[in-house]
matplotlib code that plots the C-alpha trace (Angstrom):
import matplotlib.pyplot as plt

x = [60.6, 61.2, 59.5, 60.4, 58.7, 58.5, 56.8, 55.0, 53.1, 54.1, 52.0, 52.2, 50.2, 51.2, 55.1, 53.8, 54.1, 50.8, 47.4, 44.1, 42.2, 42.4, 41.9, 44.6, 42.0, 41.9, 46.1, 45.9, 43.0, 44.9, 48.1, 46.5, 44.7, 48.0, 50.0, 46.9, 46.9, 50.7, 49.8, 47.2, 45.1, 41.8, 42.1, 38.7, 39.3, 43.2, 44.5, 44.7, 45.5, 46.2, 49.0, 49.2, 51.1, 49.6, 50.3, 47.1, 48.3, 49.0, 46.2, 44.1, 41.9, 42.4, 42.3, 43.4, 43.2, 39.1, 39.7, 41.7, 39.3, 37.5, 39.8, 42.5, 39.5, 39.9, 36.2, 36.1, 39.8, 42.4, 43.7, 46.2, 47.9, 51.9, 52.5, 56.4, 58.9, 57.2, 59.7, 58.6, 54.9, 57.1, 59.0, 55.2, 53.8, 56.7, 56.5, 52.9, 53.7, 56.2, 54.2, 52.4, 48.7, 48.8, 49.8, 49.4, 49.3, 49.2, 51.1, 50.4, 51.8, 51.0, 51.5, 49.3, 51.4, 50.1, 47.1, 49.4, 48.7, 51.0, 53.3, 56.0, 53.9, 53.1, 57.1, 57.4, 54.8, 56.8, 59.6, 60.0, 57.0, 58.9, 62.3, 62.3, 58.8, 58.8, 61.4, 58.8, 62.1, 61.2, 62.3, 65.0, 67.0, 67.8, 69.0, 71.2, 72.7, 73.5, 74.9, 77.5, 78.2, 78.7, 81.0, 83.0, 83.8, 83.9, 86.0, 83.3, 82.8, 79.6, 80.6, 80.0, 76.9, 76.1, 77.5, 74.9, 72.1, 73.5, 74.0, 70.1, 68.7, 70.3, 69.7, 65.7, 65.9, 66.2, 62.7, 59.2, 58.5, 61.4, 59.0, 62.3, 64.7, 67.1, 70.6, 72.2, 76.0, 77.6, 77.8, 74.1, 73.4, 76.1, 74.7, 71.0, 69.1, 70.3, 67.5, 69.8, 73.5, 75.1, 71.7, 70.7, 67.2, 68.8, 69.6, 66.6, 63.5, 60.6, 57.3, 55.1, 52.4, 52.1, 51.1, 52.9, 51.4, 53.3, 51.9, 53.6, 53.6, 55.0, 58.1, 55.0, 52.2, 54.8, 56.2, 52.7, 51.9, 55.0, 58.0, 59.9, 59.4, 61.7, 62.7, 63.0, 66.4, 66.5, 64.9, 66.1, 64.7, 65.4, 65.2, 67.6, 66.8, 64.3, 65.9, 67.7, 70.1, 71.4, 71.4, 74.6, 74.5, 77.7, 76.5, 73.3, 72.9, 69.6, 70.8, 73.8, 71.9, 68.8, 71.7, 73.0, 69.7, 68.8, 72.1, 72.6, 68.7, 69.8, 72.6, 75.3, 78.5, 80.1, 77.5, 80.3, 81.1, 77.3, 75.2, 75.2, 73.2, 71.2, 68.5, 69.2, 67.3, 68.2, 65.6, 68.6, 71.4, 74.0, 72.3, 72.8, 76.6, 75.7, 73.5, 75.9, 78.7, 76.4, 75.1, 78.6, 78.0, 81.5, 84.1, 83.3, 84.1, 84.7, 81.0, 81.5, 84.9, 83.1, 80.5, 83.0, 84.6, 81.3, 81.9, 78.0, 77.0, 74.4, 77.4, 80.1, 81.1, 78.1, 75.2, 73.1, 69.9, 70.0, 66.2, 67.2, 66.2, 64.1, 65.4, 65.1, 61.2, 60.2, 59.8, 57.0, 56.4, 56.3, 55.9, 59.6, 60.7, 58.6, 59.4, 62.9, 61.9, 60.0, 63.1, 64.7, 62.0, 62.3, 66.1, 65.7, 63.1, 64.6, 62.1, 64.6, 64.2, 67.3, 69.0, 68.6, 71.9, 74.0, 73.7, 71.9, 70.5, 70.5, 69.6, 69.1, 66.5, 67.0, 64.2, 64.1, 61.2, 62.3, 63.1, 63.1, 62.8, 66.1, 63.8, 64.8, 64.2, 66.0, 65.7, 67.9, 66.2, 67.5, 65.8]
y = [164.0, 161.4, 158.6, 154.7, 153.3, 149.8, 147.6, 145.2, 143.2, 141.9, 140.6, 139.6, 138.0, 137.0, 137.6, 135.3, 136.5, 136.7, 136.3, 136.2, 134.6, 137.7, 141.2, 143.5, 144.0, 140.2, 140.8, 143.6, 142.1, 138.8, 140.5, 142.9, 139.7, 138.4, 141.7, 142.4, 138.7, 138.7, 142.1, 141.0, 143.8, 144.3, 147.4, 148.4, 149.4, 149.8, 151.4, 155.2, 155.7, 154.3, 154.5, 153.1, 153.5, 153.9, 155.3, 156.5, 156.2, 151.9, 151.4, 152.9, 155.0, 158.5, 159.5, 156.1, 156.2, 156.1, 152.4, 151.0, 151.5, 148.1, 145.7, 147.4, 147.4, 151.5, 152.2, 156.0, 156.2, 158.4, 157.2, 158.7, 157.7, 158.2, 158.1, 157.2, 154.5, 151.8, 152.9, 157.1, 155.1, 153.7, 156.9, 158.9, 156.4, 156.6, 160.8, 160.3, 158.4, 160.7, 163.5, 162.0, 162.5, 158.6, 155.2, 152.7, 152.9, 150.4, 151.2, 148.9, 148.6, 146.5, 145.4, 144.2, 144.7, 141.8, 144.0, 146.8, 146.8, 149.4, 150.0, 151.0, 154.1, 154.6, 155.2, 156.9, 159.2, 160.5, 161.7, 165.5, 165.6, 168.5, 166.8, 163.3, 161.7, 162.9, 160.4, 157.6, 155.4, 152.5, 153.9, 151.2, 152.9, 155.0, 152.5, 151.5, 154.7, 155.0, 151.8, 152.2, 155.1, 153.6, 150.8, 153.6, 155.7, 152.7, 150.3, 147.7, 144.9, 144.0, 140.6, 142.1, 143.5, 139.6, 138.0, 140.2, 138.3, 134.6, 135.8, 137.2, 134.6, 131.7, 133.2, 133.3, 129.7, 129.5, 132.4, 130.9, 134.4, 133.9, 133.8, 133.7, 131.8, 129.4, 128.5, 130.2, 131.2, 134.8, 134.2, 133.1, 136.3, 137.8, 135.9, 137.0, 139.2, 142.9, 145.0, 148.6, 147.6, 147.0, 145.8, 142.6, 140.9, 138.6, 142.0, 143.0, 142.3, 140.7, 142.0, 140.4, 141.2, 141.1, 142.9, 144.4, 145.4, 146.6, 147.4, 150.1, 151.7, 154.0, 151.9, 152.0, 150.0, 148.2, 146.4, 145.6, 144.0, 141.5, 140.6, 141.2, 144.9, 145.7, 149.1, 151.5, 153.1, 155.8, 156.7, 158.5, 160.0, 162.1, 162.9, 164.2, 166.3, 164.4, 166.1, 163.7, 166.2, 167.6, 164.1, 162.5, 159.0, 156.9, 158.1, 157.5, 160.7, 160.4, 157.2, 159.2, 161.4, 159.1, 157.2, 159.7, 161.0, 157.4, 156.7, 160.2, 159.7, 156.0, 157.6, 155.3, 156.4, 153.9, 152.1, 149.1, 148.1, 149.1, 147.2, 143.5, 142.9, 144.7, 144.5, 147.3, 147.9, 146.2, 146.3, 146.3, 144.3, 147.3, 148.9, 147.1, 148.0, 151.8, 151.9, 150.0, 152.6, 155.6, 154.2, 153.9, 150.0, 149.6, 151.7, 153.7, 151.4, 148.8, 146.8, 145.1, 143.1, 142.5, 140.7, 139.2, 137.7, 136.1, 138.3, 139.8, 135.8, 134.9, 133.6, 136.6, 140.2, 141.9, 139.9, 141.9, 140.4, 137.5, 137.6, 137.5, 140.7, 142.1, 140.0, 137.1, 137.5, 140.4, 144.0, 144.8, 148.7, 150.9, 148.1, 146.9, 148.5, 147.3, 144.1, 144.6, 146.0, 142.7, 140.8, 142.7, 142.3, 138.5, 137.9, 140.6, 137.8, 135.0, 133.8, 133.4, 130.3, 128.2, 132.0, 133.1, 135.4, 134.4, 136.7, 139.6, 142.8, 145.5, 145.5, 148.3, 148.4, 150.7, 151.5, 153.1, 154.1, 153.0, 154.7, 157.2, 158.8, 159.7, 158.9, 156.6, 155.8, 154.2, 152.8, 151.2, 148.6, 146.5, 144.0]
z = [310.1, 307.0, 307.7, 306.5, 303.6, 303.0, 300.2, 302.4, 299.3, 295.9, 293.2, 289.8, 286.7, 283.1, 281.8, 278.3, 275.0, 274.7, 276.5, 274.7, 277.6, 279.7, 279.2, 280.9, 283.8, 284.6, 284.4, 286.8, 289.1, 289.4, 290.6, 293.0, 294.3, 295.1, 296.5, 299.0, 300.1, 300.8, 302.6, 304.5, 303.9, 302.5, 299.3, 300.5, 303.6, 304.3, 301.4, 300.9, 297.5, 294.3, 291.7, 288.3, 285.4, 281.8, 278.8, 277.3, 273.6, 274.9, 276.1, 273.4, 275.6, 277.4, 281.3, 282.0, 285.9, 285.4, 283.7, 286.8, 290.2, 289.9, 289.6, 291.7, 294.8, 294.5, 295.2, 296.3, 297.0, 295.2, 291.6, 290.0, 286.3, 285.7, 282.0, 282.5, 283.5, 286.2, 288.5, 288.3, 290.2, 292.3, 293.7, 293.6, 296.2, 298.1, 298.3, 298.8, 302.2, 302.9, 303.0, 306.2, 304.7, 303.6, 305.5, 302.7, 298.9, 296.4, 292.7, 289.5, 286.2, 283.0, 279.7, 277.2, 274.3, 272.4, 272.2, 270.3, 266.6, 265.1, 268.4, 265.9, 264.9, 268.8, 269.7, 266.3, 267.7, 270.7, 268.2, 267.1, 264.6, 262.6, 262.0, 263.3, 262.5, 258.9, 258.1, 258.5, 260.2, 262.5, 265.8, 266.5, 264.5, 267.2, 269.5, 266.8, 266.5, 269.8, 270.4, 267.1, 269.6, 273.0, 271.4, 269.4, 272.9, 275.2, 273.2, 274.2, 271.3, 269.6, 271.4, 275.0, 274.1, 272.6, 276.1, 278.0, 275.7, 276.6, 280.1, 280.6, 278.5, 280.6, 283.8, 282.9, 282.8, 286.4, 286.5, 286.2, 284.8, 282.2, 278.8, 276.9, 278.7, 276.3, 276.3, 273.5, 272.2, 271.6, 267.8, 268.2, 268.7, 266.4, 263.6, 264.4, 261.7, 261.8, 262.7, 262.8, 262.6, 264.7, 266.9, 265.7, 266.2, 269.6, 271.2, 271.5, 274.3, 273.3, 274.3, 276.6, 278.6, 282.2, 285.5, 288.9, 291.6, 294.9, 298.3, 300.1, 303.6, 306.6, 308.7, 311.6, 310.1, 307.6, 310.8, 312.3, 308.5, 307.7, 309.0, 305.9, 305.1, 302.3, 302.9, 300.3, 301.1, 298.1, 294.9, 292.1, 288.5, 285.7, 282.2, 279.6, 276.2, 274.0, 271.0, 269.2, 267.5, 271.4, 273.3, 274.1, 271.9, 273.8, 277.6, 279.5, 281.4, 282.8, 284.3, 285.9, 287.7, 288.5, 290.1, 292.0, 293.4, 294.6, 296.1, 297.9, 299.1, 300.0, 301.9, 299.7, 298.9, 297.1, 295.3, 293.7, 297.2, 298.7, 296.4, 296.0, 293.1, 290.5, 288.3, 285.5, 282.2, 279.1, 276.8, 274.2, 275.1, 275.0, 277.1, 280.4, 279.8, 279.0, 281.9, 284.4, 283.6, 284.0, 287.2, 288.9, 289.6, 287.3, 286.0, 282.7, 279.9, 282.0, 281.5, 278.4, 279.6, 283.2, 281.2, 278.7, 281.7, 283.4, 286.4, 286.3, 286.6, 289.1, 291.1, 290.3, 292.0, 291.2, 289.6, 287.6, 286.2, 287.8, 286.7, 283.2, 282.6, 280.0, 277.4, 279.2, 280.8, 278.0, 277.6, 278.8, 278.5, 281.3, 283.4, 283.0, 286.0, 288.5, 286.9, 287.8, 291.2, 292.1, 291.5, 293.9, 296.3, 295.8, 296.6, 299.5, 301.1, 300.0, 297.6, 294.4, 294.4, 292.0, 291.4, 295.1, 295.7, 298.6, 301.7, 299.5, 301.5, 299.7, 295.6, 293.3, 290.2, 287.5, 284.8, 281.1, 279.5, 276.4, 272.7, 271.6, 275.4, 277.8, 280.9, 283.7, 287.3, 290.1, 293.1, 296.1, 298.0, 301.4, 304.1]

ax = plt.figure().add_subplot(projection="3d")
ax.plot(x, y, z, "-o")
ax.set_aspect("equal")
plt.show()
């Protein structure tokens, strides 16, 4: 029998630019502070295992997972590192309830990227070390590649990919967690410095650093602990080839069929018409488009003249980051996902705030682990 997960606590710390009065264990104690107290549970004695997500080559140390038991409250309890996209820790406490050997688990992920040195040469390191890595190229210049790409096969503009920037950017005005909220125009962003043409320096996320932590648990106890469970409906994940010379540049694959694992696990068969908002990666500003059009949310192509239109606006047919997004409250590594997750969380309760969605029940979040990978998560959310 599949049994109801629900994420029962939310907590988060940081989302600033930079923060040299706490260590990223201060970052991830504060927020798990917060998701236990808005669980009402005590780590201690109420939680069965632990999820967090790390990348040992970030952090700067190995066999992460035996750095993260103090401050998460994890004293003699499971642990358990994912090195991928916030959203992959998401979907591996949700199997770990399923499997009916755990009632509550907490998941966690982080950024300290201010901490980050030379976090060029760490994505350059994940590149093919015989054909790729030799080149010595900053890795953006893949993004760049691809997105001459998508605009070639989509007949998108570089000006749609520019309206997603003044659209995230504004909507993170309305976020206390918004680091980079501003008002600012399409040929702002045009005019920007070109980092790999046709991306320019506006288009892309700035880091920041920042913690998530989620409390999750069976449909049984979840009801006994809040009475707002936000059930997780469906979750989805997969990667594509990691060779740069096979992938497809114009079409997110990986989000396609993350997409379609989520929404067939979700039960959704029409996820334009099922879904009333989402919160979908856009650590470049292309890539919202590319990643709305491989997750069926708009017809293929049709992304970049929604946008043009103002039809994804807080207020439109299908707002997507009303948040602002990862340009608008910062990249922050592997934790992006659960940052766009908690967004989710927030309009499914209510707690928006000034860019609360009308009459919202069921959200979707999608993640990216970012260049130079073809690894993504998703997952479909409803009160």
């Amino acid at each position: 029998m599949i049994r109801d997960v629900a994420i029962v606590g939310a907590g988060w710390s940081g989302f600033r630019s930079i923060t040299p009065d706490v260590s990223y264990k201060e970052l991830m104690y504060e927020a798990a502070v917060h998701a236990y107290e808005d669980a009402g549970i005590d780590p201690r004695r109420d939680v069965d295992s632990f999820v967090t997500v790390g990348e040992d080559y970030n952090e700067g140390i190995s066999i992460f997972d035996e750095y993260v038991p103090d401050q998460l409250g994890a004293l003699h309890r499971p642990v358990q590192t994912i090195a991928g996209e916030g959203i992959h820790g998401l979907a591996a406490a949700v199997m770990q309830i399923l499997t009916g050997q755990f009632d509550v688990v907490v998941v966690e992920a982080h950024s300290k990227a201010s901490n980050i040195l030379t976090l060029p040469y760490i994505l350059a390191f994940a590149m093919d070390p015989v054909f790729n890595r030799p080149l010595k190229a900053h890795p953006y210049f893949i993004p760049g590649m691809e997105m001459l790409r998508y605009l070639a096969e989509t007949a998108a503009t570089h000006e749609a990919c520019a309206a997603v920037v003044a659209k995230n950017r504004s909507n993170a005005l309305l976020n206390p967690l918004g680091a980079f909220g501003v008002t600012i125009s399409v040929d702002d962003v045009l005019s920007s410095q070109p980092i790999a043409e046709p991306l320019t320096r506006l288009e892309c996320a700035d880091h920041s650093d920042g913690s998530i932590v989620f409390v999750l648990a069976s449909g049984k106890t979840a009801r006994v602990l809040t009475d707002t469970p936000i059930w997780v409906r469906g979750v989805g994940w997969a990667n594509d080839t990691f060779w740069l010379e096979s992938r497809p540049w114009g079409d997110a694959r990986y989000a396609r069929a993350a997409g379609e694992m989520a929404f067939r696990t979700a039960g959704i068969k029409s996820p334009s018409k099922e879904i009333d908002f989402a919160e979908i990666d856009d650590t470049f500003a292309y890539k919202e488009l590319q990643h709305l059009e491989a997750l069926g949310l708009c017809p293929p192509g049709a992304a970049g003249g929604w946008t043009l239109e103002g039809v994804t606006e807080v207020t439109g047919r299908l707002p997507v980051n009303p948040s602002g997004g990862a340009l608008g409250e910062g990249n922050l590594l592997d934790a992006t996902g659960l940052a766009r997750t908690l967004e989710v969380v927030l309009q499914l309760r209510g707690e928006a705030g000034e860019r609360q969605i009308e009459g919202a029940e069921v959200g979707m979040a999608f993640g990216w682990r970012g260049v130079p990978t073809t690894g993504g998560a998703a997952v479909v959310l409803s009160n």
